[in-house]
C-alpha positions in Angstrom: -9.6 7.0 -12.7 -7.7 8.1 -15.6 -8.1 5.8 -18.9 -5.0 3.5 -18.5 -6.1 2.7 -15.0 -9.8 2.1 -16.5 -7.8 -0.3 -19.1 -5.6 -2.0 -16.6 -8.8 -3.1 -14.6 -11.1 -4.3 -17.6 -8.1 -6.7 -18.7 -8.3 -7.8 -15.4 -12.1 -9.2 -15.5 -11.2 -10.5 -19.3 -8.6 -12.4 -18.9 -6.3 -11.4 -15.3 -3.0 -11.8 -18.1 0.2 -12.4 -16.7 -0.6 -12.9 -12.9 -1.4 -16.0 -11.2 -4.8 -17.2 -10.0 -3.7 -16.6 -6.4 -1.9 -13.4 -5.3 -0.1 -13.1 -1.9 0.3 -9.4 -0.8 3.5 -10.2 0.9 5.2 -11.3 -2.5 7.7 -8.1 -3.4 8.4 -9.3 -7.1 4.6 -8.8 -7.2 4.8 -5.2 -7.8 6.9 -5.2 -10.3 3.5 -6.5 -13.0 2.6 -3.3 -14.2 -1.0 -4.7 -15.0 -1.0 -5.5 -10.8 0.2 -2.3 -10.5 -2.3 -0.2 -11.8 -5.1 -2.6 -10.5 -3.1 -2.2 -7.0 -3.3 1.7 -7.1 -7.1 2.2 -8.7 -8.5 -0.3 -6.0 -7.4 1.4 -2.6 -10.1 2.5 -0.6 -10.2 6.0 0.6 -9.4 4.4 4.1 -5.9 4.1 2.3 -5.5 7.7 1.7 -6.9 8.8 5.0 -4.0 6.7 6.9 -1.2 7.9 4.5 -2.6 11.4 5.8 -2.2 10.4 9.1 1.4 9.0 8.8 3.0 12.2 7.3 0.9 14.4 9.9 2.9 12.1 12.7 6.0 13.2 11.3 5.4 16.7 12.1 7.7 18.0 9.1 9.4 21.0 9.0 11.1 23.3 6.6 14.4 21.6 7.6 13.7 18.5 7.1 14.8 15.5 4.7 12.3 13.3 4.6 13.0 10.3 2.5 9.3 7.8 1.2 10.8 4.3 1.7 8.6 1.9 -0.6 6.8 4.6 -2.1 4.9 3.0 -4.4 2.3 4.8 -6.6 2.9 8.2 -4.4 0.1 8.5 -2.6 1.8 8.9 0.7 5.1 10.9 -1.3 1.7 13.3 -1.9 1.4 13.6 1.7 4.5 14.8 2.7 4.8 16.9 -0.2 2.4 19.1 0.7 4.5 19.3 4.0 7.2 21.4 2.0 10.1 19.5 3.4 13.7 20.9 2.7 14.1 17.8 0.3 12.1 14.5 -0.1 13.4 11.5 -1.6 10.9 8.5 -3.2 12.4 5.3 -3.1 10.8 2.0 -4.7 12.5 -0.2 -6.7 9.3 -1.2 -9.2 9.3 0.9 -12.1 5.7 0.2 -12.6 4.9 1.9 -9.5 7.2 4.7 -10.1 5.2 5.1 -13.5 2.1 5.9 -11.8 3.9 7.9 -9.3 4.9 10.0 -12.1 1.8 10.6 -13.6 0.4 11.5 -9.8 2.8 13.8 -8.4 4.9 17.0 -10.1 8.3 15.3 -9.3 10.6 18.4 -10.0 11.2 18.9 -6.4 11.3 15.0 -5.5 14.1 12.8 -5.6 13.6 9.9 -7.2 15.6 6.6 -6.2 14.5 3.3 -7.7 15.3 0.6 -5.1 15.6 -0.1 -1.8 17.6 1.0 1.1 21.0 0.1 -0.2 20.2 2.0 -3.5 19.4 5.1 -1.0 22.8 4.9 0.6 24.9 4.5 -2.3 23.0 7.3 -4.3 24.9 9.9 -2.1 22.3 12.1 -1.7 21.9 14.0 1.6 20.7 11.7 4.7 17.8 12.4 5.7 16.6 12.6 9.1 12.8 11.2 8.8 11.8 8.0 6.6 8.6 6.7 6.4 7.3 3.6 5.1 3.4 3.0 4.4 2.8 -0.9 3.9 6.2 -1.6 3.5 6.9 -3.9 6.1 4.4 -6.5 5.7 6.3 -7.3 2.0 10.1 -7.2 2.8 11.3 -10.4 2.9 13.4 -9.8 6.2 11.9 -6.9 8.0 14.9 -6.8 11.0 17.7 -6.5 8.2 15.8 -3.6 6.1 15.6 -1.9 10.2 18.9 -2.5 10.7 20.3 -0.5 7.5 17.6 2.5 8.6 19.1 2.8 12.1 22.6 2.6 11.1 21.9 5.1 7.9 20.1 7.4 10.3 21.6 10.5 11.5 21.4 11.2 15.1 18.1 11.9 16.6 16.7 10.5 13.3 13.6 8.6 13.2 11.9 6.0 11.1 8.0 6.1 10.7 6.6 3.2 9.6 3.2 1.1 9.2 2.4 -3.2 9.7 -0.5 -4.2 8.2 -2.5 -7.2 10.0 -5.2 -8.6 7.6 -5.8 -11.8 10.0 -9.5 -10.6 10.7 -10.3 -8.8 7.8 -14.1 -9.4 7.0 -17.2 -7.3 5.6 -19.9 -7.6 8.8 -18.1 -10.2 10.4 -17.6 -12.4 8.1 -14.2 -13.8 7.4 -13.4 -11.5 3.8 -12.0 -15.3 1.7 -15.6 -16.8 2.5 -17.3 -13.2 1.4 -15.3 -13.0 -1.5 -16.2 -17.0 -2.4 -19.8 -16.1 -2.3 -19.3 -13.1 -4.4 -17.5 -15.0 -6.8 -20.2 -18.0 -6.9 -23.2 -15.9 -7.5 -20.9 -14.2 -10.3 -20.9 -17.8 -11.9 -24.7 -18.5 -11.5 -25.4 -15.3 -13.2 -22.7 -15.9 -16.0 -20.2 -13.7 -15.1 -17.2 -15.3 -13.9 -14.1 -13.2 -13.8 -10.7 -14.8 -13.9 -9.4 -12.0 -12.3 -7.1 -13.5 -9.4 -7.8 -14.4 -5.9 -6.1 -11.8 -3.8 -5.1 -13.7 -0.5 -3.7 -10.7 1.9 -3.8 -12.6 5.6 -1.4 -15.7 4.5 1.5 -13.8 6.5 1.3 -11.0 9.0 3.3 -10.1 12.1 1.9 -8.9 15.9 2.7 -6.0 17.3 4.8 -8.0 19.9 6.6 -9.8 17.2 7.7 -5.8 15.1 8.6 -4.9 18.5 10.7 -7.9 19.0 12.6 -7.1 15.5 12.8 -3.1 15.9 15.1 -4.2 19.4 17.0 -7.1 17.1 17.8 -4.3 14.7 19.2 -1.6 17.5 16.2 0.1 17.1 13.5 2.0 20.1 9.9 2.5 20.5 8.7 6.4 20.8 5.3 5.8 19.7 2.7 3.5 18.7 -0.7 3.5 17.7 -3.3 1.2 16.2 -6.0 1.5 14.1 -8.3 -0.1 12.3 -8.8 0.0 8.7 -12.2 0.5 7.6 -14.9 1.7 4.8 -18.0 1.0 3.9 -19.8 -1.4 1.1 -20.6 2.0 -1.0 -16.8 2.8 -1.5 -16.2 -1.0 -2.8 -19.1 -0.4 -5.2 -17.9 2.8 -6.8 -14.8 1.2 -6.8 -15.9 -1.1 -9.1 -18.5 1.2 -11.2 -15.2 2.9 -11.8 -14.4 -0.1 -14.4 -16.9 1.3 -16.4 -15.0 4.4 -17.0 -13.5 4.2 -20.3 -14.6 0.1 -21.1 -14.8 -0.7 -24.8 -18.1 -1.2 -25.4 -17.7 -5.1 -25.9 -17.3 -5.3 -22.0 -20.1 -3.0 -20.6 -22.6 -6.3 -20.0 -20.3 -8.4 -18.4 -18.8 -5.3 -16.1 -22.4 -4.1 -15.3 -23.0 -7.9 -14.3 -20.5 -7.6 -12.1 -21.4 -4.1 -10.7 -25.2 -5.1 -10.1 -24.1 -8.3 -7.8 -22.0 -5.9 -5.8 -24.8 -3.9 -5.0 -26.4 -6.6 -3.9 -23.7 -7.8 -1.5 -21.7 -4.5 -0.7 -24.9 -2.3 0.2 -24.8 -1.4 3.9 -21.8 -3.5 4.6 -19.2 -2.5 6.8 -15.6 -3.9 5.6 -13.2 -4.4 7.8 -9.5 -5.1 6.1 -8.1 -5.6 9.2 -6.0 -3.1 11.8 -2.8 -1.0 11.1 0.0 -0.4 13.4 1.8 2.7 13.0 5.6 2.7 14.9 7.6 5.7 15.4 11.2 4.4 15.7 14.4 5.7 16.6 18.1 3.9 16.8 18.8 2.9 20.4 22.4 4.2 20.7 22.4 7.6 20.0 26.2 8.1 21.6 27.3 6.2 19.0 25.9 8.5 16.5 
């Protein structure tokens, strides 16, 4: 963690400034807080990372490809297909907080950089490209069929649109239901004097089944060539040196209260298998190819 993501985080456990004391994933305007930002990016498990690996090796990305990151966020899948060597490769987000960290992540040079959406990607006039993935995109649109709609009908012919759902509805750490964890966690902070006002992150308010994307992707004139599900997962150990990563660069003011909080996550994160839920990955094309 570099020092501005160590800062980020220990502002968090002061004070959580500027964000509300309950955060839904699925709100888009969300990502726009830098602080949320960088708290968003230094808090992914390496689960994360091993799934946006997984994505760009579906897309099975050649020399002659343009491959566009729809949503890219902080980069980490735009690293991904990088390292694919693609003829071009656009990132799109429309969050210049994210793009900041993309920035600082990735040697852009040879990346296209659109800030926005879809429409933005259209009307920049740059080459269409014939892949476009999304990691975690869909489960923060605001109307997933019309964002599928613009792909399929920006999509050359024979294009296809790779793309991930998140379902958080039985996220839990060894069964348990992850809110009632996290309330536990969050008590024994308070008997022990360590409260945090950091915000309670509430990721299963909205989700969508697999039947349900289908049901849109068809709305949208798009097809199913693929899917796959799989469930995210990482161990108790990765959320601890997650959070012994907030002592990296701490003034020295907060080193109790952070090590407060880092000893009671030993105590409930050892050994624990957590479960954030299952992803669904889609491999898409546009139904009517003759009308391409």
């Amino acid at each position: 963690m570099d020092k501005n993501h160590a800062k980020a985080l220990e502002d968090l456990v002061k004070s959580g400034p500027n964000l509300p004391s309950e955060i839904n994933l699925r709100d888009p305007t969300l990502y726009h807080n830098a602080l949320f930002a960088q708290m968003y990016d230094s808090s992914q498990p390496p689960v994360w990372d091993s799934l946006c690996e997984e994505l760009a090796e579906e897309a099975a990305i050649t020399a002659n490809d343009i491959v566009a990151d729809l949503g890219c966020g902080s980069g980490r899948l735009t690293r991904y297909l990088q390292t694919k060597n693609p003829k071009k490769l656009y990132a799109i987000e429309p969050s210049t907080a994210m793009l900041k960290i993309l920035k600082e992540r990735l040697d852009t040079q040879k990346i296209t950089i659109v800030l926005g959406s879809i429409d933005e990607l259209i009307q920049s006039g740059v080459e269409r490209p014939n892949k476009i993935l999304s990691s975690g995109v869909f489960s923060v649109v605001t109307d997933p069929e019309t964002l599928l709609r613009k792909v399929y009908s920006y999509l050359p012919q024979e294009g296809i649109y790779l793309f991930t759902v998140e379902d958080w509805r039985n996220a839990n750490v060894d069964g348990e239901p992850t809110e009632m964890f996290n309330e536990r966690f969050r008590a024994a902070l308070k008997e022990i004097g360590m409260a945090t006002n950091a915000p309670v992150i509430k990721a299963n308010q909205e989700t969508y089944t697999k039947e349900e994307v289908e049901r849109c992707i068809q709305n949208a004139g798009g097809m199913v060539l693929k899917h796959r599900v799989k469930e995210m997962i990482h161990s108790g150990e990765c959320a601890i040196a997650m959070l012994s990563s907030l002592l990296e660069g701490a003034a020295a003011d907060q080193l109790p209260k952070i090590k407060g909080i880092q000893d009671i996550a030993k105590q409930f994160y050892a050994g624990k298998k957590i479960t954030s839920g299952i992803q669904h990955t889609f491999v898409t094309t546009q139904k009517d190819l003759e009308a391409k």
